[in-house]
C-alpha positions in Angstrom: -13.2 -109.5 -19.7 -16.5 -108.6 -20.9 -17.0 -107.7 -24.9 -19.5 -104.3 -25.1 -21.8 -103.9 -28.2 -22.8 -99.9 -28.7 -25.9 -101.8 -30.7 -27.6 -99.2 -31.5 -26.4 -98.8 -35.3 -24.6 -102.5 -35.4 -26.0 -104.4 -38.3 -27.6 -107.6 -38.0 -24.3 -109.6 -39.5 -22.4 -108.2 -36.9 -24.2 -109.2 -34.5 -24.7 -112.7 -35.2 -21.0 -113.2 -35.7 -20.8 -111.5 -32.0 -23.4 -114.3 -30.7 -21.3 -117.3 -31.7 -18.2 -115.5 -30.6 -20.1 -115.2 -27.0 -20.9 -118.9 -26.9 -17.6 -120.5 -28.2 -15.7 -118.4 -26.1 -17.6 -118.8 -23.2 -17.3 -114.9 -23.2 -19.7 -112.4 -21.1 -21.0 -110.1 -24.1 -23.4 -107.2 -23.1 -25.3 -105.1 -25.6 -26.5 -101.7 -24.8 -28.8 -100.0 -27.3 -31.6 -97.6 -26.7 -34.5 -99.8 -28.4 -34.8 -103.8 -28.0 -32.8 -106.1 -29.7 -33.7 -109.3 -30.6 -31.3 -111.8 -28.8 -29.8 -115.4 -28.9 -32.2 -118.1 -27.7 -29.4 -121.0 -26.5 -26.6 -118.2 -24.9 -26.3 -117.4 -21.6 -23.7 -115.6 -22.1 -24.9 -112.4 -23.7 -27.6 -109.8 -22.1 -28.9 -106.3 -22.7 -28.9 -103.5 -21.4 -32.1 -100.8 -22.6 -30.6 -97.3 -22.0 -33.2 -94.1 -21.9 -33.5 -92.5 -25.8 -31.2 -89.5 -26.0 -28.1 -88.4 -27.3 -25.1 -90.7 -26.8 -26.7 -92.2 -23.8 -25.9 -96.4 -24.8 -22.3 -94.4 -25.4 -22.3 -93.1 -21.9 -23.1 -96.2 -20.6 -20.6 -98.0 -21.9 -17.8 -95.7 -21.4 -18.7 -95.5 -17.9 -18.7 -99.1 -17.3 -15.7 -100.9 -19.9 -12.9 -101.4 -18.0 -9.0 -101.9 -19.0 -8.9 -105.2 -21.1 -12.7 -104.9 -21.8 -13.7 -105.2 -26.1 -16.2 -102.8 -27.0 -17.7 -103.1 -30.7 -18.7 -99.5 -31.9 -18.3 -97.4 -34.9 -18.6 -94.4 -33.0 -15.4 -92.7 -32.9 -15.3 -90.5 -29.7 -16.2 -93.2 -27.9 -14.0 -95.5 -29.4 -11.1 -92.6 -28.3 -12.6 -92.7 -24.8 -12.3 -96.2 -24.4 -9.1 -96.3 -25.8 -7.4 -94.4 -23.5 -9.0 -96.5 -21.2 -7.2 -99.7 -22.0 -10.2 -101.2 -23.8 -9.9 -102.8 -27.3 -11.7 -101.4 -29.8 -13.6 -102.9 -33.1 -15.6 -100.7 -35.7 -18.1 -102.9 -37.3 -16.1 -102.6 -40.7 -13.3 -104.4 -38.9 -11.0 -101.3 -37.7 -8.9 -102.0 -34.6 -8.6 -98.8 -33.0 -5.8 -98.3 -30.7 -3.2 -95.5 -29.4 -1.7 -94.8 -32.8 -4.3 -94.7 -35.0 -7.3 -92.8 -33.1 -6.3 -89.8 -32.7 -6.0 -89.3 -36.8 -9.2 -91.2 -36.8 -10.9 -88.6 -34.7 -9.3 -85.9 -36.6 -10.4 -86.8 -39.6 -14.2 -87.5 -38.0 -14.1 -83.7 -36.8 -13.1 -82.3 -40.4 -15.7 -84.6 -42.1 -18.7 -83.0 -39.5 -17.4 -79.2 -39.8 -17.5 -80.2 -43.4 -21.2 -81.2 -44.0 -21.9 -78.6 -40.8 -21.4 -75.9 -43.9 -23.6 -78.1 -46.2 -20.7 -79.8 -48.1 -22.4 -83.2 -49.4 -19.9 -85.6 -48.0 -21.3 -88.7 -48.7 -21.5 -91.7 -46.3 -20.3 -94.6 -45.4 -20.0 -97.7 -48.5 -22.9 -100.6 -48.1 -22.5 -103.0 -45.8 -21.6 -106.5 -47.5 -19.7 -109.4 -47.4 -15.8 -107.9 -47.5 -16.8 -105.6 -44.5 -18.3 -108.7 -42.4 -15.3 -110.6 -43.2 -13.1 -108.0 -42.3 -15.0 -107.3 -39.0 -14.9 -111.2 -38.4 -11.5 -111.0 -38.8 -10.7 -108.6 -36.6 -13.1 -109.8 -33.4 -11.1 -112.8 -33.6 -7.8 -111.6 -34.0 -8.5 -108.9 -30.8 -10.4 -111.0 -28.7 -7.7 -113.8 -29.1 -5.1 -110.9 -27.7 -7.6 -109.8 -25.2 -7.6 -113.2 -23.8 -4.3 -114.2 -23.8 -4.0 -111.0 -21.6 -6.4 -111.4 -19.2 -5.0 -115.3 -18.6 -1.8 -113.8 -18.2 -3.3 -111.2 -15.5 -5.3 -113.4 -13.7 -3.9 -114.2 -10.2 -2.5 -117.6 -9.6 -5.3 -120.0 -7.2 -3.8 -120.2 -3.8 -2.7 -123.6 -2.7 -4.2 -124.7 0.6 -1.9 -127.3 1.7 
């Protein structure tokens, strides 16, 4: 199991509860953002990947290569309804589990809100980032990537005896 960032738009807090998921978990945790970011000194257990600048390339990349059981952090929603479909778990950086039932509407709702401001309704954005979303999001990391483990223990093959 590998947990995905799309850390191009993940804030800092995010991040940092991510890093000492990565090392108390033991867990292989790969960013993929289209400019640096900084990463833990003392965890080998986390990389990056640069993409090229463009239009949902880090997106591409990930979809491309999260596989069934995988996490992926990301609050973009077509990607988070690719992956789902997938098998991957899915996080927003709020601390929304996306999954089968609930993505769809999510995505719905995404499209209205852009044909909305596409005809210059002011829509407003998304609330500041604070302390009840990290908590949330901290939540919901642990809570997922507890499930996600338990799976992938359960999937695992058996080791071969030799004798």
């Amino acid at each position: 199991m590998i947990l995905w960032v799309d850390a191009d738009a993940t804030p800092r807090p995010v991040r940092d509860i991510i890093f000492r998921a990565s090392l108390r978990l033991e867990l292989d945790t790969v960013l993929v953002a289209n400019h640096r970011i900084g990463l833990p000194a003392n965890n080998g257990y986390v990389r990056f990947i640069l993409v090229e600048h463009g239009f949902d390339i880090a997106d591409h990349y990930i979809a491309t290569h999260a596989s069934n059981g995988d996490v992926t952090i990301t609050a973009d929603i077509p990607l988070a309804a690719e992956l789902v479909d997938k098998g991957v778990h899915v996080i927003s950086p709020r601390g929304e589990i996306y999954d089968k039932e609930n993505i769809r509407e999510r995505l719905s709702v995404r499209d209205f809100m852009d044909a909305l401001r596409s005809t210059g309704v002011e829509t407003g954005g998304p609330r500041a980032y604070g302390t009840k979303e990290k908590q949330a999001f901290a939540s919901a990391l642990d809570k997922t990537l507890t499930r996600a483990l338990q799976r992938s223990r359960r999937t695992k093959p058996d080791p071969v005896d030799p004798s």
